[in-house]
N, C-alpha and C positions, 0 to 999 in steps of 0.2 A: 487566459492561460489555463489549461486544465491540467490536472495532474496524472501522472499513467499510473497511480496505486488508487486501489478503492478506500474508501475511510473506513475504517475497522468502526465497528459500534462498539457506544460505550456503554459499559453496564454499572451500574452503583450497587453495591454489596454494602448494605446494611446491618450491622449483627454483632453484639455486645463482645461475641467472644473472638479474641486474635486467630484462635485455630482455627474454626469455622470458615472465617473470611480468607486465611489461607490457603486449607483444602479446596473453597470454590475459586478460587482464581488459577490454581493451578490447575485443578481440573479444565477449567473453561479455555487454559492455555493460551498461543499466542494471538487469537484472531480476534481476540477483542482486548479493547483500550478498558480498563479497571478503575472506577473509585471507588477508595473503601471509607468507610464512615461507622464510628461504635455506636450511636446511639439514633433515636428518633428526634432529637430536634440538629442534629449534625444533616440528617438525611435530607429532612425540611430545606435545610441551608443549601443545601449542594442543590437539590429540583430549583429553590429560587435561582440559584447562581448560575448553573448550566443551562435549566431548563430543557428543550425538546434535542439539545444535544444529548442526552442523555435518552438510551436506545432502548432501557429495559432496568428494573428493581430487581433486585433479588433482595427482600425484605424478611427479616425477622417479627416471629411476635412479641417474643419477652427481652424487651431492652430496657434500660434506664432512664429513667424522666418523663420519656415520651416510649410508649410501646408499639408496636407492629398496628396497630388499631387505630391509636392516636392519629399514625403517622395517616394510615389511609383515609381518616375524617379529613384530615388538614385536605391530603390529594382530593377528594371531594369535594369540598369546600370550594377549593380552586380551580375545580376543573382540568388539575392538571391528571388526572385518571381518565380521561378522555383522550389524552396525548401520548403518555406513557403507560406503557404495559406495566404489571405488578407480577409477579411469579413470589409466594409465601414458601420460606422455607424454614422447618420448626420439627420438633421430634413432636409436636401436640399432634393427635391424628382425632381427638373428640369430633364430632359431626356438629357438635355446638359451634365450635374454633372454623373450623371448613365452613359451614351456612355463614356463620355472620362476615368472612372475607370473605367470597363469593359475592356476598348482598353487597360487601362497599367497595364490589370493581376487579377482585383480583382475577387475574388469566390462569393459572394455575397453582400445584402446590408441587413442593417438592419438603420429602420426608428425609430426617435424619435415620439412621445412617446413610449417607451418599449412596450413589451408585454412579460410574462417572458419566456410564455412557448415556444412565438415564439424563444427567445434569447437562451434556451437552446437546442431545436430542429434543431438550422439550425449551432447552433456552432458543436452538435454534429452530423450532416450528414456532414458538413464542414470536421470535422475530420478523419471521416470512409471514405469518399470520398478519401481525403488525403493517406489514408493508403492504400486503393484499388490500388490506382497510382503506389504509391511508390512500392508496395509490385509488379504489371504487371511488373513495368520499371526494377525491379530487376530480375526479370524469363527470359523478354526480353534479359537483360543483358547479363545475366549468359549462354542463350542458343546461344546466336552471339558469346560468348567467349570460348564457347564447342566447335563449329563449326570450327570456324576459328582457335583455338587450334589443333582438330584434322585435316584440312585443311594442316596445316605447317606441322603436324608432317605426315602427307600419301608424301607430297611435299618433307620434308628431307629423308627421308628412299629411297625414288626413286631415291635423284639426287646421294645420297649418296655412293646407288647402282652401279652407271656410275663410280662416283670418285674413287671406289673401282679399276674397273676394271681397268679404266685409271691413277690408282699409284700415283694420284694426293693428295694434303693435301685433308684430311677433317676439314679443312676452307677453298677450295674455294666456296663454295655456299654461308659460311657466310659473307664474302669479300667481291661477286659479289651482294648480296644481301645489304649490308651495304651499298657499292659506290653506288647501284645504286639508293635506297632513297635518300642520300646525293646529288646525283648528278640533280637529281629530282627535289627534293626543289631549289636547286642552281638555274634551270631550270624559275623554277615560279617566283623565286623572282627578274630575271633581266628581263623577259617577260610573257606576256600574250598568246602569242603568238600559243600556243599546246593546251591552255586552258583546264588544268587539273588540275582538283581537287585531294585534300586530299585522296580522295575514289579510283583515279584515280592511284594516288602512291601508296599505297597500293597494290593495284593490281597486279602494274605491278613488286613490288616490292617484289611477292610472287611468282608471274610467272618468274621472272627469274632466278630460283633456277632449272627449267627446261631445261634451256637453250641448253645443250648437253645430252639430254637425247636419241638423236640418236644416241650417243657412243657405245650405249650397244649392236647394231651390227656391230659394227667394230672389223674385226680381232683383235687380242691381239697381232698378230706381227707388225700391224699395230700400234696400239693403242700404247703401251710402245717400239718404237724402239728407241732404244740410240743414233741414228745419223738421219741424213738428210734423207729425205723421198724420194725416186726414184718418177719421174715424175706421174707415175702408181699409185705408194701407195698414194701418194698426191691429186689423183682423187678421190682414194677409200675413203681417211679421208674425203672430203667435202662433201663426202654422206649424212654425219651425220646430217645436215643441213636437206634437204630433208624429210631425214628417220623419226628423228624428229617432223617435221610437219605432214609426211602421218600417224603417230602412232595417233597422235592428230585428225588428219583428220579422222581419221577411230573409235573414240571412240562415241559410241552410244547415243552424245548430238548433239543440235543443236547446233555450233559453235553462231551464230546470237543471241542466247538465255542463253549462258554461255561466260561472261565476260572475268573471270579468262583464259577460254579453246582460247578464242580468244585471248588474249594478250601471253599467252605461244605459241600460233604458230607463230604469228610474230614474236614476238623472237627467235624459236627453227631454222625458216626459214631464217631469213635473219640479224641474227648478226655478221653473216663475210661477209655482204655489207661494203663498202664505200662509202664515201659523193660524191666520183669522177666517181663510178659507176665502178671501179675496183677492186671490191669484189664477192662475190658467196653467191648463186647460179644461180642469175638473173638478176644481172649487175645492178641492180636498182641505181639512182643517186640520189642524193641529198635528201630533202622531200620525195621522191619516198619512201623511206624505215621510215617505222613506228618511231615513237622516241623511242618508246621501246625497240626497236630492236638496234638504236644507241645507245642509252645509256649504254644500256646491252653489246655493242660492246667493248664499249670504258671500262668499269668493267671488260671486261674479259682481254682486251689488258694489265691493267695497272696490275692486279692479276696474270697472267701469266710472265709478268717482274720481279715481285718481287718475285713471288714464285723459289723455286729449283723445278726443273723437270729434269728426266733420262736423256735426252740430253745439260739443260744448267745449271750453278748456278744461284745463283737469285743477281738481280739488284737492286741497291740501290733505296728507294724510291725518292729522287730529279734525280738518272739517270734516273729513268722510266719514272716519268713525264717528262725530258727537251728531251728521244727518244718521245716519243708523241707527243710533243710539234713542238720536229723537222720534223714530217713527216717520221720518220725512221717505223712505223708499219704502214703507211699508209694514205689516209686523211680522217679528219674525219671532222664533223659539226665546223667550224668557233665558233661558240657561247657555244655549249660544252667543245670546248677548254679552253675558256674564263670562263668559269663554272671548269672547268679542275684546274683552273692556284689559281682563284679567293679561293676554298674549298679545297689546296693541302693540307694544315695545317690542317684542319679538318679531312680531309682524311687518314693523318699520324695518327693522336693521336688515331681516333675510330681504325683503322684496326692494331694499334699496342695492344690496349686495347683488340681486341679482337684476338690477336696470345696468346693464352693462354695454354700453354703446352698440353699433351696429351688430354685434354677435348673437347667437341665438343659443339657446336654453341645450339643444342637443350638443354646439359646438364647446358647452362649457364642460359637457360631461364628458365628449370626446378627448378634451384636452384633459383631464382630471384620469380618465381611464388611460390615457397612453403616459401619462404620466408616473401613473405609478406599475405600467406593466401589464392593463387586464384588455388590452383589445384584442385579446384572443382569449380572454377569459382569463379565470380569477386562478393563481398556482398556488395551493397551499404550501407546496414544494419550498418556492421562492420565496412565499412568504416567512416562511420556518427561518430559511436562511437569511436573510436580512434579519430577521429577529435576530438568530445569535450572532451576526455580525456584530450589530450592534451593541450586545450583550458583550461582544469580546471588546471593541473599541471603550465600551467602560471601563470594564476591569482592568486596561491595557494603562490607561490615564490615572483611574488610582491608586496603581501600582506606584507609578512613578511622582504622584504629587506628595505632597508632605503633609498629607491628610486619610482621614480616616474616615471614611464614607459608610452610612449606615440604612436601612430599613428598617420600619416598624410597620407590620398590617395588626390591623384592628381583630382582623375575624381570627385569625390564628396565636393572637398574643403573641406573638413572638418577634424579637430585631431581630436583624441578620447583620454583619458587618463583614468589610471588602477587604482584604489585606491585612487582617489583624496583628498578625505575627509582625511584620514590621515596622510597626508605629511605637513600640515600648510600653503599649499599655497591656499585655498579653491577658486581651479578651478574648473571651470563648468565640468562633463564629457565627453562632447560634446561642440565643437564652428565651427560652419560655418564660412568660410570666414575669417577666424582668422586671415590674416594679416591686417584686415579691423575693426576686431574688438577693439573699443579705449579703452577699459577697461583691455585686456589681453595686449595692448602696454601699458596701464602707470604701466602694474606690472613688465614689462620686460625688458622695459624703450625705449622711443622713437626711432624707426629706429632698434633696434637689431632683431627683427623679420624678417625683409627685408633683415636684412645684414645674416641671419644663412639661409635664403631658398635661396637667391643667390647664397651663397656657395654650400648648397645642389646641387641646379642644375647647376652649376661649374662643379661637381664630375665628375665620367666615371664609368661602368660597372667594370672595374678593380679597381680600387682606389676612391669605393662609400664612405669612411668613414671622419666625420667630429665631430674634439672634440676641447672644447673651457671651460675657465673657466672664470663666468663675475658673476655681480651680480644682486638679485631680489631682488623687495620690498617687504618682510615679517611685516607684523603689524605694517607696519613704517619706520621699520628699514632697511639698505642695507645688503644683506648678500649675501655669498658666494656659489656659484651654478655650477658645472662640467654636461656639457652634454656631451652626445657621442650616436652621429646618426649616421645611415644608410641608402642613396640613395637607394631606389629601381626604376631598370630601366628593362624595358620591351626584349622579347628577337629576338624582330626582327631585321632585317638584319642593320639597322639604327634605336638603340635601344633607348626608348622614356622615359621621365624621370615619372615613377609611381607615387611614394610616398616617404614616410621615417617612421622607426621605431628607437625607440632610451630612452635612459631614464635620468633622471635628476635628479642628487643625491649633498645632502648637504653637502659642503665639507669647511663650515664656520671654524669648529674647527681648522681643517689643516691650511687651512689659516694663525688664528689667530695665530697659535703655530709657524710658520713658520717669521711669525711676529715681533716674540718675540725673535727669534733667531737671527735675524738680528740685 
């Protein structure tokens, strides 16, 4: 069902003073929907609570608690100044004031005293500007996600080709392709060392679906024999290596000028090297061989163990890793190993998750992309909206429960809370610094604020959850109060303590009933 009226954008009016926020919403008149907020940690609240429904700021510098400055670190911080446009509006005209919000994002300024025509002129280029963006970054979007779409799927169809001939699952590409991300990241997060980027895995992590694509001229007496390879045949498989690369070498790019083409030849060429330089086809030792090419090595060694193939059954996942670990397929990188030992768990769970009966690696990502909307590519559009759908089915539910539902992020010190006004405890929506604040400790009572974020950050990724029943001061009175939070911790390698979400429901009556039974 569409609707036949446009949605008016909304704007937030930030700004200490009542008259202020008066003059610009009349001015701005009836085309746009208005929130107003007095301060900078009110502002904070409304960006959390609305988020990209919220069309444009019109932000002050000199407010209370949190200032015009404050407000735009936080937007920074969060990335939501990438989302929302900023327009600074202030009698300050200093070039000092103007440089440093410029530096942290804002789109323009607007000076006191008004002008009205200027206020609706540059809110409305602000806005069209805005949508100009959004609407490039979404084409841009959608055409990297074509690309690189159809990129994988010309990359599966070919390797897939090889595996055909060579009787292998069609999951080894998706295997060698999964370790070899996995093993990648492993890679970065114990050194620096290869200095490769995100862009860089990637890469190499789409080029190694190539890896044996010089199978496809290999005999088929060759290719599927059921036993040991005569010294002869054993020459003729390591061709493949070679063959391989000269297919690559011979495609009408410039290798120097195609990233992808250059990372599939080291790979195609030398991932049956060794670190000891007792590999093929060029004896290469240690460093000598690309990491791409090791790592890819080391994906294929430990896929080939655990797969069945016409000559062996397949090997259990801890024998494959402790034969690698032993040196039984060969030596390999010292530090890969340790990347090997360190993501084995890891490595079991994705590469079991994804031995998925007769289906293949592309059909899972087909289903995963129609699933959420992007077989035509990726809509930031639709994405936005689902977000605040969802954002509004929250606040739609704690409206109506007999709860008070809260946030805490870590980087901004600040909770935010849903509904406050009707719960009887008439909390601010927003509090900075809140274990500092003495006003929300004499309603929660001395030291329990300290003692519930210690516990939070007590928790652990696995066991974030913390519930406690104590009491608050309602109109005077003590009463009975059940919270139950949630640690959020960050998902690096040594994960970092976020925030917490959680909510706080009246559970006086119980109490008292339970009271009474005693």
């Amino acid at each position: 069902m569409t609707s036949s009226k446009t949605k008016k954008p909304t704007i937030l009016i930030a700004d200490d003073a009542l008259m202020n926020r008066v003059m610009l919403k009349d001015m701005l008149g009836d085309g746009y929907d208005v929130i107003e907020v007095s301060d900078g940690e009110q502002a904070i609240a409304a960006v959390q609570r609305y988020g990209t429904a919220i069309s444009l700021i019109l932000l002050d510098i000199v407010m209370p608690r949190m200032d015009g400055f404050d407000v735009l670190a936080v937007l920074n911080k969060r990335g939501w100044i990438y989302e929302i446009p900023v327009i600074m509006v202030t009698s300050e005209e200093s070039p000092v004031y103007v440089d440093r919000a410029f530096a942290l994002g804002v789109t323009d300024f607007l000076t006191r005293p008004y002008n009205e025509a200027v206020v609706r002129q540059r809110v409305h280029n602000t806005l069209v500007l805005d949508a100009k963006h959004k609407m490039l970054t979404e084409a841009v979007s959608n055409e990297i996600y074509k690309r690189e779409k159809n990129t994988n799927l010309l990359v599966g169809i070919l390797s897939h080709i090889v595996e055909f001939r060579n009787g292998e699952s069609g999951l080894h590409v998706l295997h060698v392709n999964t370790m070899t991300e996995l093993l990648l990241n492993q890679v970065v997060s114990m050194t620096d060392k290869y200095n490769l980027s995100s862009e860089d895995i990637e890469l190499i992590t789409t080029a190694s679906s190539l890896h044996d694509i010089g199978k496809i001229a290999i005999d088929d007496a060759v290719l599927n024999k059921p036993g040991r390879l005569t010294a002869e045949e054993f020459e003729h498989m390591k061709q493949h290596t070679v063959i391989g690369a000269q297919m690559l070498d011979e495609l009408p790019y410039d290798r120097r000028n195609n990233p992808l083409i250059d990372r599939a030849y080291e790979i195609c060429r030398w991932h049956h090297e060794r670190f000891d330089g007792r590999g093929y086809p060029d004896g290469l030792k240690g460093d000598e061989i690309p990491i791409s090419a090791q790592v890819v090595a080391l994906a294929d060694v430990y896929d080939a163990l655990t797969s069945e193939r016409v000559y062996k059954e397949a090997f259990s996942h801890e024998k494959s890793i402790d034969m690698i670990l032993n040196g039984e397929c060969g030596v390999f990188n010292p530090l890969l190993l340790e990347c090997l030992e360190q993501a084995s768990e890891g490595i079991r769970k994705l590469l079991s998750i994804t031995s998925f009966g007769d289906r293949t690696g592309d059909g899972i990502r087909d289903a995963i992309d129609n699933t959420i909307g992007l077989d035509e590519g990726i809509s930031l559009r639709k994405s936005q909206e689902l977000l605040n759908f969802e954002r509004m089915k929250y606040q739609f539910f704690a409206a109506k429960s007999n709860e008070l539902q809260f946030e805490y992020l870590a980087d901004t010190d600040m909770v935010t809370i849903d509904d406050w006004s009707e719960k009887g405890l008439n909390l601010p929506p927003a509090v900075q610094n809140p274990l500092e604040n003495e006003w929300l400790n004499a309603v929660f009572g001395e030291g329990r604020l300290k003692s519930l974020c210690e516990r939070m950050r007590a928790t652990t990724p696995e066991a974030p959850v913390v519930e406690e029943d104590f009491t608050v001061e309602v109109e005077g009175e003590p009463r009975w109060f059940h919270i139950a939070a949630r640690a959020l911790w960050t998902e690096d390698d040594q994960p970092q303590f976020a925030g917490v979400f959680g909510k706080l429901a009246d559970v006086h009556e119980h109490h008292q009933a339970l009271k009474g039974l005693a």
